[in-house]
C-alpha positions in Angstrom: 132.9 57.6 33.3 135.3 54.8 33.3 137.3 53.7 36.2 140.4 53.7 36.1 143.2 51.4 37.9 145.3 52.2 40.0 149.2 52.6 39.2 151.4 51.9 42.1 155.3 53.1 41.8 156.5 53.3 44.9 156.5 53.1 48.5 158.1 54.7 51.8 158.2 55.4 55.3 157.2 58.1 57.4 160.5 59.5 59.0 158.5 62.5 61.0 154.9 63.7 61.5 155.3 66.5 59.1 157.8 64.8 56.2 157.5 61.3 53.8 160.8 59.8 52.4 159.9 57.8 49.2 161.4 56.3 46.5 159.5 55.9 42.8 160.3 53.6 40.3 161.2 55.9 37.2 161.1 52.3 34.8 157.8 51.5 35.7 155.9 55.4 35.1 153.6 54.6 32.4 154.6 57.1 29.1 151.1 58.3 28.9 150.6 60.1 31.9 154.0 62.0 31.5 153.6 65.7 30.5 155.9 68.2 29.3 155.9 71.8 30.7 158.4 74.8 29.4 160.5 72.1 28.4 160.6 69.6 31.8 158.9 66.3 32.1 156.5 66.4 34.6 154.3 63.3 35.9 151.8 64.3 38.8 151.6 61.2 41.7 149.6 60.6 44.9 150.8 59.7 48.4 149.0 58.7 50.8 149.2 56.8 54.2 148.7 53.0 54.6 146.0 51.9 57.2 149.0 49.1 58.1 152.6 48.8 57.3 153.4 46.3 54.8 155.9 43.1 55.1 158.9 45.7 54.4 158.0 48.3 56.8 156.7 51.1 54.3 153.7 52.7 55.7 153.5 55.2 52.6 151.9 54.6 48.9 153.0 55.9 45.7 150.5 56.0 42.7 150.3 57.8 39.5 147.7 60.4 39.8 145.4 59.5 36.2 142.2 61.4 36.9 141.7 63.9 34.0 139.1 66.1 33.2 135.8 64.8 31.1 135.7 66.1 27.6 133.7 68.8 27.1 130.8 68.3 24.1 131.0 70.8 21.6 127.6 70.2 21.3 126.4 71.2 24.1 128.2 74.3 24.1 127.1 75.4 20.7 123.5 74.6 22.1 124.1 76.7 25.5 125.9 79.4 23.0 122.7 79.8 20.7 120.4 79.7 23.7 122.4 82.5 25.2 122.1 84.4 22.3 118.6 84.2 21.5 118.1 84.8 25.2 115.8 82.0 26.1 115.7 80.6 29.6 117.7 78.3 30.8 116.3 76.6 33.8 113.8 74.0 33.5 111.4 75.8 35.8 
């Protein structure tokens, strides 16, 4: 599996223990990670706490959330689907 980089698109401060105000750059949200659900555009992000506060005072990190799930291989469910079927057993012991 590939790894992937990391897209930053925004920042903020902590204003309370239990609250983040942020602001996200709508310009720079790459295209392909933009979904569409029952009509709305979605695009799923991560924030997370700097170890330090950077040289504008944010102590908050914005990033587009890429991780998606491996493909599955059709072959290898067709192969677990005839095994199945013919009942053999699975485990290699």
């Amino acid at each position: 599996m590939s790894e992937q980089k990391t897209i930053y698109c925004g920042g903020g401060k902590k204003q309370k223990e239990e609250w983040r105000k942020i602001s996200v750059c709508l310009t720079d949200l790459p295209k392909e990670h933009i979904f569409e659900y029952n009509g709305k555009k979605y695009i799923k992000l991560n924030i997370n706490d700097k170890q330090e506060t950077d040289q504008y005072g944010k102590d908050v990190s914005v990033s587009v959330d890429t991780w998606k799930p491996e493909e599955v291989n059709k072959q290898n469910i067709n192969k677990l689907a005839k095994a199945i079927d013919a009942d053999e057993d699975l485990l290699p012991f």
